[in-house]
C-alpha positions, 0 to 999 in steps of 0.5 A: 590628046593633042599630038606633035608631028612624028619625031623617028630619032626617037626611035632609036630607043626602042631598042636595048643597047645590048641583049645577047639572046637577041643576036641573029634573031630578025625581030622587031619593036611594033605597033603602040611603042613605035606609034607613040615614040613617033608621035614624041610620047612615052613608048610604053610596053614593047610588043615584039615580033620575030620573023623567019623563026620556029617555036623550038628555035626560040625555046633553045635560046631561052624563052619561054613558051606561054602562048596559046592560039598561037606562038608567044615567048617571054624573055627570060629576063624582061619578060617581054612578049615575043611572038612568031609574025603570022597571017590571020584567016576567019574561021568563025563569029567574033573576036576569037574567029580566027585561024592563025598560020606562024611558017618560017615564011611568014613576013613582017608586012604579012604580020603587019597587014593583019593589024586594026590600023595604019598608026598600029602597023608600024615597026622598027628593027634594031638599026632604028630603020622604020618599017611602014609598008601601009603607010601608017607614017603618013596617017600619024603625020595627017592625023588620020585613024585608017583602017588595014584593009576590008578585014575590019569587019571581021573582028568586033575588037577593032571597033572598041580600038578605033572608038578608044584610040579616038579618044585617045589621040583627040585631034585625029579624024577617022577615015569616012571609010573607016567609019562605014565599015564600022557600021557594017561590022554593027549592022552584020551582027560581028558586034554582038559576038564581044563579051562583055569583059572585052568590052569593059577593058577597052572601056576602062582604057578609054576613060582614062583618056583626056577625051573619053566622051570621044570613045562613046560618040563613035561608038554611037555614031556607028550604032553600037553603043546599045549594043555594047553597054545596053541601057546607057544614057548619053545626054548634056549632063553626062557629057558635061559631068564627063568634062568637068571629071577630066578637068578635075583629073578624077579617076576612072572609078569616079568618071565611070559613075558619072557616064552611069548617072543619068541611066536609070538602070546603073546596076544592070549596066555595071553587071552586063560590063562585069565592071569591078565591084568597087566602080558599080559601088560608086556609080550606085551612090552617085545619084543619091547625092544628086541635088535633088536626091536627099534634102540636105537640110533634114536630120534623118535623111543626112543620117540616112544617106551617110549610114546607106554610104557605110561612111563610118567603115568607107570614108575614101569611098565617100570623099570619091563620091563626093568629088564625084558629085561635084561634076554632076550636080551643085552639091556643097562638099564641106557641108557634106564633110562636116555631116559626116565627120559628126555622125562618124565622132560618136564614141559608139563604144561609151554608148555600149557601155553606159547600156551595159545589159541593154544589148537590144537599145543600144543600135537605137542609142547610137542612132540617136546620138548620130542624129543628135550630133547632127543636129547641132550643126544644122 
């Protein structure tokens, strides 16, 4: 995504005209809201934090507690997250090693400077004064991703953001710094210690950008890529099907079959992914439509692949495919429209009925009567 220079009118919408629960309370809009009003793009959710406060103030004022580790409320209206500012200690391996501290004392730039990077430890307070004690403002100006402090490495998380917001803002740099402390979080083994569904949620995220190969280059830059999403295979193919699919606006359903299909062992990387069924479907159906994969000019075998792709009971499912297919092989979609509108238009149930007592024959008479259909159109 290509970014404009910050723009700090804009934030003065981050903040709602009136909201009485927050009179008197030190808080403030910060990290990805505040970025992207500055950067000119829809601010999305507001995170929230709330400075010099204790969890029974809070509650006395109407929010809801419903954090765990460490203090968060939602307000009762918006259902807006807020939580205590705090500090961050390392306690253990992992994304969930960590001891947090929420005193009265703790400060906004002590919240702030436990953050993954500058761009993300930004805020705003209700006057629309921008708080950057790290600088973030001047990275987003230089399009720069810079990470806070030697920190980094202490949390696997960070790396999956950096590759994601890597493909997200497309035109930034990554700070040579940043970028070898990346590699020591993957050569110290923090990295290993990610389960899988984190993994998968950065992911998903990332392929939904306009430059998602961008998130799998770091990632492999610094080593991790085998690691995170063991036995993926990253080749001119897949980089050229991954373009075509952001060109095409195709979803991430379909994007994620595309990075799969020149793996060979798709359906263990979708289960070490936990990826929704739905997604390892179609990445499992990609490569049987690959131009090489059936002979598109044989009766049984267009019948089979059709009957293999439920398409009778699954017809959005092959019309995704199939746009799919476009961006990794030369596959000829009306033909393929036209086969499977054929072998879908048999009236199963005249069938059934002309074979009435010959329960056994008629799988065989539909069957044959699909292949049939087909036939005549080829």
């Amino acid at each position: 995504m290509t970014v404009s220079m910050p723009h700090l009118s804009a934030l003065q919408g981050l903040f709602p005209d009136s909201d009485p629960l927050l009179d008197g309370l030190d808080c403030y809009v910060v990290g990805g809201a505040v970025r992207d009003a500055l950067l000119g793009l829809p601010a999305g959710d507001r995170d929230w934090v709330v400075v010099g406060a204790t969890p029974e103030q809070m509650a006395q004022r109407g929010f809801i507690p419903v954090g765990g580790d460490f203090p968060v409320f939602l307000h009762p209206k918006t259902k807006e997250e807020f939580a205590l500012a705090r500090t961050e200690r390392k306690s253990g391996r992992g994304y969930k090693g960590f001891t947090f501290y929420t005193g009265e004392d703790v400060s906004l730039a002590d919240d702030l400077r436990r953050r993954d990077l500058t761009v993300n430890a930004l805020a705003v307070d209700i006057q629309g004064q921008l708080y950057d004690p790290l600088n973030g403002y001047q990275d987003l100006k230089d399009k720069v991703l810079r990470h806070i402090g030697e920190a980094f490495i202490e949390d696997p998380v960070r790396l999956l953001r950096l590759a994601r917001f890597a493909s997200r803002f497309s035109d930034f740099s990554i700070a040579d710094q940043t970028l070898a402390l990346a590699k020591e979080l993957v050569a110290n083994g923090e990295v290993d210690a990610l389960v899988p569904e984190r993994v998968w949620q950065e992911l998903h995220k990332g392929l939904k950008t306009a430059h998602p190969l961008r998130m799998l280059q770091v990632l492999e830059s610094c080593g991790a890529l085998a690691r995170v999403m063991p036995g993926l295979v990253i080749n001119a193919p897949v980089e050229t099907a991954l373009n075509c699919a952001v060109e095409k606006s195709l979803n991430p359903e379909q994007r994620f079959a595309l990075l799969c299909h020149q793996s060979t062992g798709i359906q263990a990387i979708a289960e070490h992914l936990r990826a929704p069924s739905a997604y390892k479907e179609l990445a499992l159906l990609l490569p049987m439509f690959m131009a090489d994969a059936v002979d598109a000019n044989e009766v049984e075998s267009v019948a089979d692949l059709l009957r293999r792709c439920d398409v009778l009971r699954r017809p959005e499912r092959f019309a995704l495919m199939l746009a799919a297919a476009q961006c990794a092989s030369d596959v000829d979609t009306s033909c393929w429209a036209t086969y499977a509108q054929a072998f879908a238009g048999i009236d199963a149930g005249a069938i059934a009925k002309a074979h009435a007592g010959q329960g056994k024959q008629i799988p065989a008479a539909v069957w044959q009567a699909r292949l049939s259909a087909l036939a005549l159109i080829f």
